[in-house]
C-alpha positions as a Markdown table, in Angstrom:
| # | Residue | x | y | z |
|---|---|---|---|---|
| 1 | Unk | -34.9 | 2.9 | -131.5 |
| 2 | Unk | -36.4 | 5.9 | -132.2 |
| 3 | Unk | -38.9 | 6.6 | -129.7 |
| 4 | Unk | -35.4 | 6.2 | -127.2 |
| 5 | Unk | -32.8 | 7.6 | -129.2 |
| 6 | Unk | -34.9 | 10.4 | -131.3 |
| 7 | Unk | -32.2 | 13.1 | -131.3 |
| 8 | Unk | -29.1 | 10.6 | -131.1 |
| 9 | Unk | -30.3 | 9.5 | -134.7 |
| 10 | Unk | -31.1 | 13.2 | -136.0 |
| 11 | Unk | -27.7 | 14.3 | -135.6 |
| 12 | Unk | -26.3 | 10.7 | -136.8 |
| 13 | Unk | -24.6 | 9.9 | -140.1 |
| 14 | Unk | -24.9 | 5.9 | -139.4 |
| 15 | Unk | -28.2 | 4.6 | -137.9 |
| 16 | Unk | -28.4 | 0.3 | -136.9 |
| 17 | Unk | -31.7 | -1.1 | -136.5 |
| 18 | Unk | -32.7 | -3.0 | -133.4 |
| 19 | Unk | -33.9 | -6.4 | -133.5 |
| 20 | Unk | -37.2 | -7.3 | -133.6 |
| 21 | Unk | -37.5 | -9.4 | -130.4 |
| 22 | Unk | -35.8 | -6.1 | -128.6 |
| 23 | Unk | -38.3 | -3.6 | -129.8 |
| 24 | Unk | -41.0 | -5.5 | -128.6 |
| 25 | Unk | -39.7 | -6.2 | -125.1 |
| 26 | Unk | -37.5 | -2.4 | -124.5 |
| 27 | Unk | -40.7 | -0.6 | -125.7 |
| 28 | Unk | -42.9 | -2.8 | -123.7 |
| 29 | Unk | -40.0 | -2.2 | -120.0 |
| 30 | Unk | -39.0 | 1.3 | -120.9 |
| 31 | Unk | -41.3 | 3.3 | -118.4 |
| 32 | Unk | -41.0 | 1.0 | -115.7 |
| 33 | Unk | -37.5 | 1.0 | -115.7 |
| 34 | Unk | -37.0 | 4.6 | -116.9 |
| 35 | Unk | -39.0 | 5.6 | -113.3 |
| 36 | Unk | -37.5 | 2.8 | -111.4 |
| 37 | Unk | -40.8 | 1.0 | -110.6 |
| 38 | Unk | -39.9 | -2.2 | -111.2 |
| 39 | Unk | -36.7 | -4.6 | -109.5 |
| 40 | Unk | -34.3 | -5.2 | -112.9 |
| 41 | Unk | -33.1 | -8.1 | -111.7 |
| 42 | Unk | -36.8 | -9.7 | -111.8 |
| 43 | Unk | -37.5 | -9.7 | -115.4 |
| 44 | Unk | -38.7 | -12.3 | -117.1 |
| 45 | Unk | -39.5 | -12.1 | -120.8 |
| 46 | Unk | -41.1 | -15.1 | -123.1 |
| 47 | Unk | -41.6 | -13.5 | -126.5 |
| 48 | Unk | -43.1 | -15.6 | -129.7 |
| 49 | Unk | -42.5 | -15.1 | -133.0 |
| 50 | Unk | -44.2 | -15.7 | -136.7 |
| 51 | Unk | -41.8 | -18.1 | -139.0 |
| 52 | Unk | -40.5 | -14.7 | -141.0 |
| 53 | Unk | -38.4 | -14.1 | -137.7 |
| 54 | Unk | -36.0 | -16.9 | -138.8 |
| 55 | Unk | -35.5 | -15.0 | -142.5 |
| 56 | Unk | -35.6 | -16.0 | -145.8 |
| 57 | Unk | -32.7 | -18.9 | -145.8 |
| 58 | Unk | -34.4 | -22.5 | -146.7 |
| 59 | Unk | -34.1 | -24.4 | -142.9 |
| 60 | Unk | -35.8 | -27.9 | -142.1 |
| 61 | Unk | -37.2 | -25.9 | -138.5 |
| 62 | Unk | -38.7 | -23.4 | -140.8 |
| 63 | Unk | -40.5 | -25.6 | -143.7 |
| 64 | Unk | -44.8 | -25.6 | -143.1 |
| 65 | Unk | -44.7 | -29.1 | -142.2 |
| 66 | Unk | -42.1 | -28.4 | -139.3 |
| 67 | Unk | -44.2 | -25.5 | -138.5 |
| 68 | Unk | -47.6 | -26.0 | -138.7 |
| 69 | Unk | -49.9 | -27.4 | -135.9 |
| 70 | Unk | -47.0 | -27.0 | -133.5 |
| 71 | Unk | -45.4 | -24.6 | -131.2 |
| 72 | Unk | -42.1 | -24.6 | -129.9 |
| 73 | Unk | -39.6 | -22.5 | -127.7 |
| 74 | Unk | -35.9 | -22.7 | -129.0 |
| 75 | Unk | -32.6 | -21.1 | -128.5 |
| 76 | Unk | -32.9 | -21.3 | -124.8 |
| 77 | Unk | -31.0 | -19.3 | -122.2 |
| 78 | Unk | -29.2 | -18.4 | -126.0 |
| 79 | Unk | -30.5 | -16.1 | -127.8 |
| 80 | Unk | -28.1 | -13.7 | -129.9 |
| 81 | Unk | -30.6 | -10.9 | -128.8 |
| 82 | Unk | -30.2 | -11.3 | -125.6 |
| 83 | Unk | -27.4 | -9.1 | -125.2 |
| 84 | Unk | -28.8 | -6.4 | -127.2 |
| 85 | Unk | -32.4 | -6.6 | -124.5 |
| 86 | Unk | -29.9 | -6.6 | -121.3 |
| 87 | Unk | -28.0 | -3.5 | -123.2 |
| 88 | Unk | -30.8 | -1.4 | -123.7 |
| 89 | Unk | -32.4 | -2.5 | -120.5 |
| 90 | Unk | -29.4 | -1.7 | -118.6 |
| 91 | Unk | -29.3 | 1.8 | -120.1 |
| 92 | Unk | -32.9 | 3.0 | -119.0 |
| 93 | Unk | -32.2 | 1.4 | -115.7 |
| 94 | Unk | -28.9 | 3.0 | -114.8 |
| 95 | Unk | -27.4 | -0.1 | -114.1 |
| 96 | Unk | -26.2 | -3.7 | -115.4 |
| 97 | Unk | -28.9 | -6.1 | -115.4 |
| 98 | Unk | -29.6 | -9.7 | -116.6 |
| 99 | Unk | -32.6 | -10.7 | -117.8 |
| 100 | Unk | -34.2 | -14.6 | -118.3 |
| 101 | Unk | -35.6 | -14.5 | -122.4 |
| 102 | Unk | -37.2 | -17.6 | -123.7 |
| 103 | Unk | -38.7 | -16.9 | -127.2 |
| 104 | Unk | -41.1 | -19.8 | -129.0 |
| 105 | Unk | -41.6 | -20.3 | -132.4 |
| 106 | Unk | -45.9 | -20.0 | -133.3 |
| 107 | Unk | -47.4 | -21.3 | -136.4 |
| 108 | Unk | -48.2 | -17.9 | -138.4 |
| 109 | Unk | -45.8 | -16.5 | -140.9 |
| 110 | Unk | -45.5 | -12.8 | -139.1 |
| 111 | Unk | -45.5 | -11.0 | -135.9 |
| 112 | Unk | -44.2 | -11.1 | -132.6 |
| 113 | Unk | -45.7 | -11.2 | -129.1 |
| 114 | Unk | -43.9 | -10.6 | -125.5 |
| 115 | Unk | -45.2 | -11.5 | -122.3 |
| 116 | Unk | -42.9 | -9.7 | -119.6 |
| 117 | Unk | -43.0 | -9.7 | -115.9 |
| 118 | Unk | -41.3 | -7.9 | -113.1 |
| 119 | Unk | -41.5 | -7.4 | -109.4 |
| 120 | Unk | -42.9 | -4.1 | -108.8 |
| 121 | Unk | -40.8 | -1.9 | -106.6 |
| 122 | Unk | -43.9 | 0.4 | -105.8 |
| 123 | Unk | -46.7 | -0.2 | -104.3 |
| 124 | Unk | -48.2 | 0.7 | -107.8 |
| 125 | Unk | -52.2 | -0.1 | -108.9 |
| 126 | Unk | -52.9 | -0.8 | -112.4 |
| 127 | Unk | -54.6 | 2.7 | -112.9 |
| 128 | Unk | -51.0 | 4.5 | -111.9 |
| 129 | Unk | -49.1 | 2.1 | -114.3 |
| 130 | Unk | -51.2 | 2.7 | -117.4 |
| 131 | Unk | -50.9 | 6.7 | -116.6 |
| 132 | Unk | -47.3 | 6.3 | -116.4 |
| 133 | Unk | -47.3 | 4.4 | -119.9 |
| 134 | Unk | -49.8 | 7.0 | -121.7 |
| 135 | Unk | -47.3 | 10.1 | -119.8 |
| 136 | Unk | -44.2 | 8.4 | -121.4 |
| 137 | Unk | -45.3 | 7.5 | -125.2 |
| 138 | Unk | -47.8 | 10.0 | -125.2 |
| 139 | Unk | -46.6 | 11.9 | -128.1 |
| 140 | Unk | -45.5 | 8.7 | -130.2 |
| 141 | Unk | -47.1 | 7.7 | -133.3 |
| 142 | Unk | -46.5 | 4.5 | -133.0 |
| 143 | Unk | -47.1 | 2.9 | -130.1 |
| 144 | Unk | -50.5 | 2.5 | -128.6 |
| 145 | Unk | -51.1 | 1.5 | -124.9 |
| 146 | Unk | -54.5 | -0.7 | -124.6 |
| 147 | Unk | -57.0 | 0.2 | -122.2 |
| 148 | Unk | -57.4 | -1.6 | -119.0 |
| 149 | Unk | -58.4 | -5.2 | -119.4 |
| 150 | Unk | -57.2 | -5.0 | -122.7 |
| 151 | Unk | -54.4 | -6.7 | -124.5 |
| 152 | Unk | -52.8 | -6.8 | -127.8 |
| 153 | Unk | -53.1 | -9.4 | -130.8 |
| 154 | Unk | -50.3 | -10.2 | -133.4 |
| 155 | Unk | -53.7 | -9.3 | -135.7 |
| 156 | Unk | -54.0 | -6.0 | -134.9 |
| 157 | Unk | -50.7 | -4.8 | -135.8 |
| 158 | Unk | -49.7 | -7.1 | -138.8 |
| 159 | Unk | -48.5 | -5.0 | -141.6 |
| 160 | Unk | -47.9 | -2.2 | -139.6 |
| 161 | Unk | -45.7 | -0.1 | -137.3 |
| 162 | Unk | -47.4 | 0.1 | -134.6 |
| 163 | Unk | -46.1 | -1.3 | -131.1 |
| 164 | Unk | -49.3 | -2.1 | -128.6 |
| 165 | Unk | -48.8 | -3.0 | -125.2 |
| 166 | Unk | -51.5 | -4.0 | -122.8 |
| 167 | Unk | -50.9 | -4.1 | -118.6 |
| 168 | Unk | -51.7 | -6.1 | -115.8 |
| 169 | Unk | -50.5 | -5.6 | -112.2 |
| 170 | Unk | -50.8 | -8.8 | -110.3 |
| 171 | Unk | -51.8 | -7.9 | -106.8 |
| 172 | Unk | -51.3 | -11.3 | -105.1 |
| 173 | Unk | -47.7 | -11.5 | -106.3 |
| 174 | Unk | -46.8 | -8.2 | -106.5 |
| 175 | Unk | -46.0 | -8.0 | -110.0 |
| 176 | Unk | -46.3 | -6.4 | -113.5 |
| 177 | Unk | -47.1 | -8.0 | -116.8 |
| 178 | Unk | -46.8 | -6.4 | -119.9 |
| 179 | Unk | -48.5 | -7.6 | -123.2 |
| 180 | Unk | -46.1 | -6.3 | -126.2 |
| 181 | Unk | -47.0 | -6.6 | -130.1 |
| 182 | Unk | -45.3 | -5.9 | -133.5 |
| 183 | Unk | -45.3 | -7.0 | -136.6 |
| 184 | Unk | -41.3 | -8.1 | -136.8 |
| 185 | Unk | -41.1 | -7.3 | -140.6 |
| 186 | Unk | -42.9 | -3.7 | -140.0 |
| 187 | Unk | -41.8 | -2.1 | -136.7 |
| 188 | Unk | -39.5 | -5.1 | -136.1 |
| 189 | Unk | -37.5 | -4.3 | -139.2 |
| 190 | Unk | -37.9 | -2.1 | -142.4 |
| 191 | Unk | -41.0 | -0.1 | -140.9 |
| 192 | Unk | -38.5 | 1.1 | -137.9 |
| 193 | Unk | -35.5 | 1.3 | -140.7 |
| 194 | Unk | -37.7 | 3.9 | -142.4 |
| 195 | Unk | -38.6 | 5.4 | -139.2 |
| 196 | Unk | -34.9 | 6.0 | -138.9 |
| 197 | Unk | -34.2 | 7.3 | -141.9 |
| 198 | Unk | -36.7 | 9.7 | -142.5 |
| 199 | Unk | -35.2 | 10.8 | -138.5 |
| 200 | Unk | -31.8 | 10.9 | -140.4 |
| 201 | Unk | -32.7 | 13.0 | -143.4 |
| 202 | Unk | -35.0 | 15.8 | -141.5 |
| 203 | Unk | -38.3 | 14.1 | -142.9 |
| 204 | Unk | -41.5 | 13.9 | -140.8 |
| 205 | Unk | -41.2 | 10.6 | -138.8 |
| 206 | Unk | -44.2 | 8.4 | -139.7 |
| 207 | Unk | -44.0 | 9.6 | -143.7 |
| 208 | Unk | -44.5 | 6.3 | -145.5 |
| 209 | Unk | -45.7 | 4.8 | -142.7 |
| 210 | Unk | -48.9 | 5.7 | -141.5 |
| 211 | Unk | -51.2 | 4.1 | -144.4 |
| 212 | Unk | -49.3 | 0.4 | -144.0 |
| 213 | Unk | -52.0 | -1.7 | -143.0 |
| 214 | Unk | -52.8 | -5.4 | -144.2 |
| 215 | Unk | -56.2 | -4.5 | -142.8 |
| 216 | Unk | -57.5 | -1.6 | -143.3 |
């Protein structure tokens, strides 16, 4: 991941890509964890995901009339990803941790949406947490913290590379939400793979990159 791992992947010969349900939800924890705001063993992560998420390979669960007018969560308490969240997780924390991941299936062909929540170790108010996120990515190109009351939408970043994350702190429970969006086939996938490689061959980062957009 290259907003994590940005000199790691300079000086590598071999780069793998992260998965597209772990971009969305290490990009949207990273902060928090990084500065130990939050209790790791508290997070709970329920991502959705566009049909494209299941690739290309002809399933009954992924024809239209399986899909359409109906939404679903699947793989529960199973997910092959889930080891490569707690991983990555567990790295910007300093310490093992265990996560609870749910992800659902939506109706629309692409994109992916996380809604994660943690107990906040601080007493933290919303205008501190969205400083600490604008500090942290502040000189990425490609990921974009909403303003306060605001909160990404799968439309907004479809057909690009952009990651946006919205923030809530919860006052009566003493917890934060975080709103994460990508586009899985973009930043989820071959967007980040050339992200990587132009890391890997001494190219500016975003070349290729910055004019993808469905919707101009």
């Amino acid at each position: 991941m290259p907003e994590l791992y940005r000199e790691q992947i300079r000086a590598a010969r071999i780069v793998a890509n992260p998965g597209c349900y772990p971009t969305s939800i290490i990009l949207g924890l990273a902060p928090l964890l990084k500065e130990g705001w939050i209790d790791p063993a508290s997070i709970i992560a329920g991502s959705k995901s566009g049909v494209s998420g299941a690739g290309r390979d002809p399933q009954v669960a992924s024809l239209f009339c399986e899909v359409a007018e109906a939404f679903k969560a699947y793989k529960v308490a199973q997910h092959r990803h889930t080891p490569e969240i707690e991983q990555e997780l567990g790295v910007l924390a300093g310490r093992d941790l265990r996560i609870s991941f749910t992800p659902h299936l939506l109706p629309i062909s692409r994109g992916i949406l996380s809604t994660i929540y943690a107990s906040l170790s601080e007493n933290a108010a919303l205008k501190d947490v969205q400083e600490l996120y604008k500090v942290f990515y502040k000189n990425e190109s490609f990921v974009r913290i909403y303003k306060q009351g605001a909160y990404p939408n799968v439309s907004s970043v479809r057909g690009t590379n952009y990651c946006d994350i919205g923030i809530a702190v919860d006052d009566r429970m003493g917890r934060v939400i975080v709103i994460s969006a990508i586009d899985n086939l973009v930043k989820g996938a071959a967007g980040q793979a050339i992200q990587n490689m132009n890391l890997l061959w001494g190219m500016r980062e975003n070349l290729g990159l910055e004019m993808i957009s469905l919707y101009p």
